[in-house]
N, C-alpha and C positions, 0 to 999 in steps of 0.2 A: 632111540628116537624113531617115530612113526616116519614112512619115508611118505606117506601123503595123510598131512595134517586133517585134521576134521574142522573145517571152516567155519561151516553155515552153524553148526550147534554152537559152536563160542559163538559165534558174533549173533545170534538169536538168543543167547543166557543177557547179551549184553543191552538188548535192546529189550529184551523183558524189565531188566531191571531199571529202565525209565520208560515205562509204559504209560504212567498216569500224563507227562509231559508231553508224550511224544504223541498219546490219542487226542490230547487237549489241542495241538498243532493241528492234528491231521482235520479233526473236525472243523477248524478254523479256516483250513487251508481248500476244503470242501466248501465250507461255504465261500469262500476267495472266489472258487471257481466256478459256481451258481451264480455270483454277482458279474463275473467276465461273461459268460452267457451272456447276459441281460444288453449286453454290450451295442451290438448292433442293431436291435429294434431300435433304439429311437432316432438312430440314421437314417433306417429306410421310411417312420414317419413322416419325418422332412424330408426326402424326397420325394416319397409317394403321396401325403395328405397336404403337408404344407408348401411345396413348391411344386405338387403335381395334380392329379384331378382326382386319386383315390381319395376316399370318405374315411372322413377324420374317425379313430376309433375312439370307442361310448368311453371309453375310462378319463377321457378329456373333459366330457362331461359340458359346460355351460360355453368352455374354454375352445370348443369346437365351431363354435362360429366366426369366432375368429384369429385367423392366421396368425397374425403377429404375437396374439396373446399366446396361443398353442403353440409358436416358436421359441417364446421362451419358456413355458411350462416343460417341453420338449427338454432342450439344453439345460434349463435345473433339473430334469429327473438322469439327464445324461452325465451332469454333474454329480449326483447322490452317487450314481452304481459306480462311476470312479472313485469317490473317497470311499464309498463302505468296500469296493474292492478289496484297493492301498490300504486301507484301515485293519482288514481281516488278516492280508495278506502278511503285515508286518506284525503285526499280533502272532499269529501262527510261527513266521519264521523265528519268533525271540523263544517260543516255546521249544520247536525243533532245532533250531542251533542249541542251545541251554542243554536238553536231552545229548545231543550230539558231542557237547564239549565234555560231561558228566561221565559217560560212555568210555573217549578217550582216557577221563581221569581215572575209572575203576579198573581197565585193562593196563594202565600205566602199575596202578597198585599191587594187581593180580600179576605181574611179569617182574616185578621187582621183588615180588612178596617170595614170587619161584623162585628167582635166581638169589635169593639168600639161602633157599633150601637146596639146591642144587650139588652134588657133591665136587672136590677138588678134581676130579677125573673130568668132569664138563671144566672148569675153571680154566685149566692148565692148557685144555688143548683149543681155548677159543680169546680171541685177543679182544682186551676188554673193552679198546673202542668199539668193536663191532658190537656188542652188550651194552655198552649206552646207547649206541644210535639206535638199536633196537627198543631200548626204553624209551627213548627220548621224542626220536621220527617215528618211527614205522607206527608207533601205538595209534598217530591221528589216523592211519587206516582206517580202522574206524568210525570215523566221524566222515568220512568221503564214502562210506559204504553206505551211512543211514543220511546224511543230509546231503550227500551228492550222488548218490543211487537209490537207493530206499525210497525214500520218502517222494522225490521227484517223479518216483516212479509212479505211483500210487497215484500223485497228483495228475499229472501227463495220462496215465487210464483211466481216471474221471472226468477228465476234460474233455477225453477224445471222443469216450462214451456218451457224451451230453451229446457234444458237441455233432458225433454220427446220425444218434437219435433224429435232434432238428433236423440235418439235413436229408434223411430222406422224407421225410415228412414234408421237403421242398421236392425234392426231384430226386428220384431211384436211381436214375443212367449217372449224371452227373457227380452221384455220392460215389458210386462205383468206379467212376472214375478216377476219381480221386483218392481213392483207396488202392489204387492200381498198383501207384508203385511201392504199397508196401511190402510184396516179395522182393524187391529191385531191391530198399534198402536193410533188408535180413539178411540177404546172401552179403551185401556190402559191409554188415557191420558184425557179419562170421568170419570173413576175413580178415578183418583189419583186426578185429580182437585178438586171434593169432600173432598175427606179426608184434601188434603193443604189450602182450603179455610176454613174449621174448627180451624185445627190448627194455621194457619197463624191469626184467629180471636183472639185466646189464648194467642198468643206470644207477639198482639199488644196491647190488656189489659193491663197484665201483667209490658209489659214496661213503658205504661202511667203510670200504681199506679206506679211505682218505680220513674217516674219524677216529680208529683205528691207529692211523698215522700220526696224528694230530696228538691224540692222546699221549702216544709211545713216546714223541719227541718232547712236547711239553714237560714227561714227567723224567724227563732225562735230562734236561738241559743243562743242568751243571756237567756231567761230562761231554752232553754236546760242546760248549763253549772250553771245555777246558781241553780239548782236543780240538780247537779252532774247527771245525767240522759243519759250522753255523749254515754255508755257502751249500755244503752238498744237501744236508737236509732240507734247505728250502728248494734247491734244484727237483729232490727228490718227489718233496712234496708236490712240484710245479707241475714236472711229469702226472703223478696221482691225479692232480684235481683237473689236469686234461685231458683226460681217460674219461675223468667223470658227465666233462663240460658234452666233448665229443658224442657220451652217450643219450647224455640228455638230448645234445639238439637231433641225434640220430630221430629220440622217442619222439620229439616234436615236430620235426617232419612226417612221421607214420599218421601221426593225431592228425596235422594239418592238412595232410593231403586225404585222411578218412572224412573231416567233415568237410570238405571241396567237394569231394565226388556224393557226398549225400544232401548237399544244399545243390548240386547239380540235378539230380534224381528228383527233387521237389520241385526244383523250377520247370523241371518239362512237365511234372506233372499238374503245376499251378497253370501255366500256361496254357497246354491244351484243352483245361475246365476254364480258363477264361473265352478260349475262342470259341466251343460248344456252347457257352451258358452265352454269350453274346448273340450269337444267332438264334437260342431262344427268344433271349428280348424280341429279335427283329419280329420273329416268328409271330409275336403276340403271346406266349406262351408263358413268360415269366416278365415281373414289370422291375423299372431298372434298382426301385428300393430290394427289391425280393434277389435280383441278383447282386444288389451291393452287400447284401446282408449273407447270401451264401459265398460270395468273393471273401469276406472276412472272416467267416467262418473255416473257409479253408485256408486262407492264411493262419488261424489259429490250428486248425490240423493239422498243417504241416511242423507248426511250433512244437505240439507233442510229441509228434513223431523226430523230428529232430532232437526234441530233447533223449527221446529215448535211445534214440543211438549214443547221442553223447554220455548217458547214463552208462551205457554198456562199455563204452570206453574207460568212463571215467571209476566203473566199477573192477575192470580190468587191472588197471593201472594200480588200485586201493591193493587189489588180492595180493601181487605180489609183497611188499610190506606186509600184510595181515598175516599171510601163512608165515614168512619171515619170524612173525610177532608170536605165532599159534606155534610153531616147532619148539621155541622153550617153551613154553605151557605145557606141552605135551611129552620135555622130555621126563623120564624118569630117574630121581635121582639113585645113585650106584649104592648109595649107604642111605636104609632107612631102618626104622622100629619093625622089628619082629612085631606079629599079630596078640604074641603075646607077652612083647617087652614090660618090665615093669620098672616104676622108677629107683635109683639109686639117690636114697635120701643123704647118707654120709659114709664115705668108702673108709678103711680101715689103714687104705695104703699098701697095699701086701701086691704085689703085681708079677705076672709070671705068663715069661714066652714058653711056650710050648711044642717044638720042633717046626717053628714059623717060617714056611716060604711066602715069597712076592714078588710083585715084576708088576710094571706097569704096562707092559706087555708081557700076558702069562706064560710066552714061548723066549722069554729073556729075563730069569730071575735077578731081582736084586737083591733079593734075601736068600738064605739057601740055609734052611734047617738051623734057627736061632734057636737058642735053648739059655735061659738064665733066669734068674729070680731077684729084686727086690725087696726089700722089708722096710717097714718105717724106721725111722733115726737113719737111714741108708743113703750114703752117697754113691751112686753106678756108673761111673767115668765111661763113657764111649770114647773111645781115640781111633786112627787110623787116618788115612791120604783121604781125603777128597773122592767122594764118589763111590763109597765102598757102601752104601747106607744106613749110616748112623741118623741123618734126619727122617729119613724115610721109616724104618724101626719106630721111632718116636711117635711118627703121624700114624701107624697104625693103632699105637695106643689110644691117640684121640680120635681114633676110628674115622682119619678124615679119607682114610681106606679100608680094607677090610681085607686078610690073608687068604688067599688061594689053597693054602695047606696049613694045618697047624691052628692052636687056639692062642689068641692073649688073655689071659686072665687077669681078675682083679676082684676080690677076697674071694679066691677060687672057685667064682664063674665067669665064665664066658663072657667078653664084653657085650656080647651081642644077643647076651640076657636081659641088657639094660636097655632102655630110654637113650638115645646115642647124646642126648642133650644133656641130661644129666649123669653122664660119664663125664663129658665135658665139665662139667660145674666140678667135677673133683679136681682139676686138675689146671694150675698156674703155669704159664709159661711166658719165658722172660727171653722173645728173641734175640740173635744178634744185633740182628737194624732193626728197634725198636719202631713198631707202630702205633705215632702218634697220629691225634685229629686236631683240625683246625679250630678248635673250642678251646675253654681254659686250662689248667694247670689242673685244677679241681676236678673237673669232671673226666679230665684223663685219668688220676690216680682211680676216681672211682670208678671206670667204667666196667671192672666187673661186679659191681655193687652198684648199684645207681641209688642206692635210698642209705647209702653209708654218712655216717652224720658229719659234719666239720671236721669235730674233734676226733675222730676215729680216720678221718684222711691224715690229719695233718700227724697225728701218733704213727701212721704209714710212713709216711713222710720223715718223718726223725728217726723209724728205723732207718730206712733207704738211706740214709745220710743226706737228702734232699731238702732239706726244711731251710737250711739257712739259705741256699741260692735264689729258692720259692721267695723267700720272704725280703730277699735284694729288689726283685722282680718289682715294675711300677706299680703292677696293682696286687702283688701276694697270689693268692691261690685264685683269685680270678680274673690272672693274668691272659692273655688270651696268645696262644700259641701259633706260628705260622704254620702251614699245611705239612702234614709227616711232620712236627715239632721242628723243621726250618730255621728257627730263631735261636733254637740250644745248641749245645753245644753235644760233642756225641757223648762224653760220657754224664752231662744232666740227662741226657734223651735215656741214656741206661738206667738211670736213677731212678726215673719215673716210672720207668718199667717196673725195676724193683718195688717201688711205694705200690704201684696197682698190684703186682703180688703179696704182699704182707698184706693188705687189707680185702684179696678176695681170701686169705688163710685156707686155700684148699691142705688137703693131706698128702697130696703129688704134686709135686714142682719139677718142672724140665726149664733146663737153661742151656739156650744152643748157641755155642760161642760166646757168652756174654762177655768175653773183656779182649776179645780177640784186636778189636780198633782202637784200645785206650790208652793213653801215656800211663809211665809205672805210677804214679800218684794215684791218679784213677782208679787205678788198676786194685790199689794196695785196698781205697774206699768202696770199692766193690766185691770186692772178696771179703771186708770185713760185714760188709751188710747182708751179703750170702752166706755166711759163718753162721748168724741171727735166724737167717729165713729158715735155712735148713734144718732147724734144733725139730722135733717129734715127726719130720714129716718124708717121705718117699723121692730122694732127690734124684732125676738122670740128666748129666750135665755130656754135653758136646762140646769137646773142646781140643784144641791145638795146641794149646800153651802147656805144658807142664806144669806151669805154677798153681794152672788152675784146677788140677786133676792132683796134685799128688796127692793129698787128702782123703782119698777119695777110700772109699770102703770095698767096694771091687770095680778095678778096673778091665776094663770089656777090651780088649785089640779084635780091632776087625781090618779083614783084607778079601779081597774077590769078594762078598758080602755073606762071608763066614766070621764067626769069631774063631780068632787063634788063638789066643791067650787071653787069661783072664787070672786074675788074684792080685794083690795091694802093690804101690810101687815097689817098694824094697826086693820084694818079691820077684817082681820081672824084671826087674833090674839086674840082679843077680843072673838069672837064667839065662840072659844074654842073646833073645831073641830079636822079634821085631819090635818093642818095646823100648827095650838095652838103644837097639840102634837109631829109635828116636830121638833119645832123651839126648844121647851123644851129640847128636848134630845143634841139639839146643842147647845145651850146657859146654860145650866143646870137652867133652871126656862124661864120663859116667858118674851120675850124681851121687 
């Protein structure tokens, strides 16, 4: 991961790519602020022509002779530059919100679209509520960048540039004046961005571990509640989300008290062009329409200028979620295609470790010099305690890692010859805790197939020994399932598993633990549906039960995450090793 993200280029790909909206705003929003100009003239008319002794201007026309009629011709044209203001003004902002919310959607995509490509090495060591809040919050970053910095920005310096222009063309000293304090509010809104960019760092921590939290307990709840535990996790949480509250209001007093002292900064400096530009009046030097029109002009200057500090805050505020957002973007995933990977159309099955070390930290191996081979028709038993890395072995095959020392092969090249995607496509895997989705029955058998026809699931399906519970089910195959398959039972949840293997028919099947949870009934219809699956194709099964390995065509014993023995039950049974002495403790004597 870059340790300092590249900001401004992502969030300028983002704002290119609603350019045609967001110019169609900005032009809108330009003229908004040509019509807010126009503002004050017909105020100082009416003071100056119609309630005072200055001569009515020629654009009045016939309407200059008389007052009352020029006081209403006045107040309708003061009416028009208000509605085509309003009028432009909310025009523009539907264009730049629309632009703005589009933005958000396409970085939601682009961050979502990463983090599917991202390898298990990111996965494992980052907690997935902070990964949704990142997808979910922090993406409106940017839409606070372009419609509550950006664009405002843009606005607020054409306003202010109009808006300077007039005024010296009234009076130089006075303009000057009143631009005075804009070193005051620089230095003002250098510091405060500091301080809001720390805190704002605090507040968005804070929120993730609370999503994070949220997440973790939610998707726990059943042993939450079955370990009565309900009381401390919401304590736990309570604490969390007042960490959060604490740092919020920390961040909104830093905010509250930056625009205080920068609406203080403008009132002296409104003030003091009010008491200079009054004693003009007296002087004769300016009349009181000319100074009612530069009084609200600088009212409107101070508007920009205040908005721009708020801009700088509220741009502050956006960056921290943004980079948050731009660091996955940026990270690189740990397993990608070689520059010259090619695709693997249909693999043969043949697979072969090659004196394979690994560690998830390369200075703490988990593997340590693997060495075995594979063939199709092949069942390759892994057994051992817990920990020794039999799953991990596995996932190097489906390369959701990749070995420190040593090759995996598969029909005697390199996996890391291939397209990592389509290594994958060869290969079924039937976990222990089945992962199911909250959709039907149907589209979980099919989901490594999605274009697999009815009858070709439901043929799945009558392998897996699943068809007749499917078709108990109120609505058949498009049943719709609770979330992780919730509503089955565990060993239908295995079944299903199995049905989605028999119908993606790879030539490599891995089955980790598959009946390690299931009553012996289950047990007996899963090993029979595994008997089926396993017929032409490259099987390595993880497992603890005996029953379910003895079968097996070579079995693997692994310890410290070496293999110790290896060849058929009968065979290390005899031998009276580590083996001998598992089977013992399962059968009570040697089988």
């Amino acid at each position: 991961m870059n340790e300092t993200p590249k900001l401004w280029p992502q969030a300028w790909s983002l704002i290119r790519g609603q350019q045609r909206p967001a110019l169609a705003g900005l032009a809108l929003t330009v003229l908004s602020i040509a019509a807010s100009l126009l503002q004050p003239w017909p105020l100082k008319i009416i003071v100056d022509s119609v309630l005072g002794a200055v001569p009515m201007p020629a654009w009045l026309g016939s309407f200059a002779d008389d007052k009352a009629a020029a006081l209403l011709v006045v107040c309708l044209a003061l009416l028009v530059i208000h509605v085509v203001r309003g009028g432009l003004s909310a025009w523009g902002t539907t264009y730049l919100v629309r632009a703005g919310l589009r933005m958000t959607q396409e970085l939601r995509y682009r961050v979502y679209e990463h983090l599917q490509k991202l390898s298990l090495v990111f996965h494992d060591s980052r907690a997935v509520g902070d990964s949704i809040y990142r997808v979910t919050w922090d993406t409106y970053s940017i839409q606070t960048i372009f419609n509550g910095g950006f664009m405002p920005l843009v606005s607020s310096a054409a306003t202010l540039l109009g808006m300077v222009i007039i005024m010296l063309r009234f009076d130089v000293v006075l303009t000057l004046l009143a631009l005075a304090v804009a070193p005051a509010l620089a230095l003002t809104i250098k510091h405060y961005n500091r301080l809001i960019a720390d805190v704002s760092m605090q507040y968005h921590t804070h929120e993730s571990k609370v999503s994070a939290m949220i997440q973790e307990s939610l998707s726990s709840i059943r042993t939450i509640q079955a370990f009565a535990r309900e009381e401390d996790e919401v304590r736990r949480f309570g604490e969390g989300a007042a960490q959060s509250v604490d740092a919020n209001v920390h961040m909104t007093k830093v905010q509250v008290v930056s625009s205080f002292v920068v609406g203080l900064i403008t009132a002296v400096g409104t003030v003091a062009m009010i008491w200079i530009g009054g004693r003009r009046v007296l002087e004769g030097r300016l009349s009181i329409g000319e100074l009612l029109v530069f009084i609200t002009y600088v009212g409107m200057l101070y508007g920009p200028m205040s908005t721009i500090s708020g801009i700088a805050t509220a741009i502050q505020g956006a960056l921290t979620p943004f980079r948050r957002v731009i660091e996955i973007l940026e990270t690189n995933p740990t397993i990608h295609d070689a520059p010259n990977a090619r695709a693997l159309e249909r693999s043969t099955g043949v697979v072969r470790f090659e004196n394979v070390w690994f560690g998830y930290d390369p200075n703490r191996p988990v593997l340590k010099g693997i060495d075995f081979e594979g063939q199709p028709g092949q069942m390759v038993a892994l057994v051992g305690p817990s920990g020794v890395g039999k799953s991990t072995l596995l996932s190097l095959l489906l390369r959701f890692y990749d070995p420190q020392k040593g090759r995996v092969l598969l029909d005697g090249h390199d996996v890391r010859e291939f397209q990592y995607r389509s290594v994958r496509r060869q290969i079924a895997v039937v976990p222990q805790e089945p992962v199911l989705f909250s959709t039907t029955v149907r589209d979980n058998i099919a989901y490594g197939r999605p274009d697999a026809s009815l009858n070709e699931i439901v043929e799945a399906a009558r392998e897996a020994e699943a068809d007749d519970f499917i078709r108990a089910m109120p609505q058949g195959y498009d049943s719709p399932i609770g979330e992780r398959g919730v509503t089955l039972s565990g060993g239908q949840r295995q079944r299903l598993a199995l049905a989605r293997a028999f119908l993606k028919n790879s030539p490599i099947l891995i089955l980790d633990e598959p009946t390690t949870a299931l009553d012996a009934e289950t047990e007996a219809a899963v090993l029979r549906s595994l008997d089926r699956l396993r017929k032409g194709r490259t099987v390595f099964v993880v497992a603890h039960r005996m029953s379910t390995v003895r079968q097996a065509d070579l079995l693997l014993v692994m310890h410290d995450g070496q293999i110790v023995e290896r060849g058929r039950h009968d065979e290390l049974v005899a031998r009276g090793g580590h083996y001998a002495r598992v089977c013992e403790l399962q059968f009570t004597g040697p089988a």
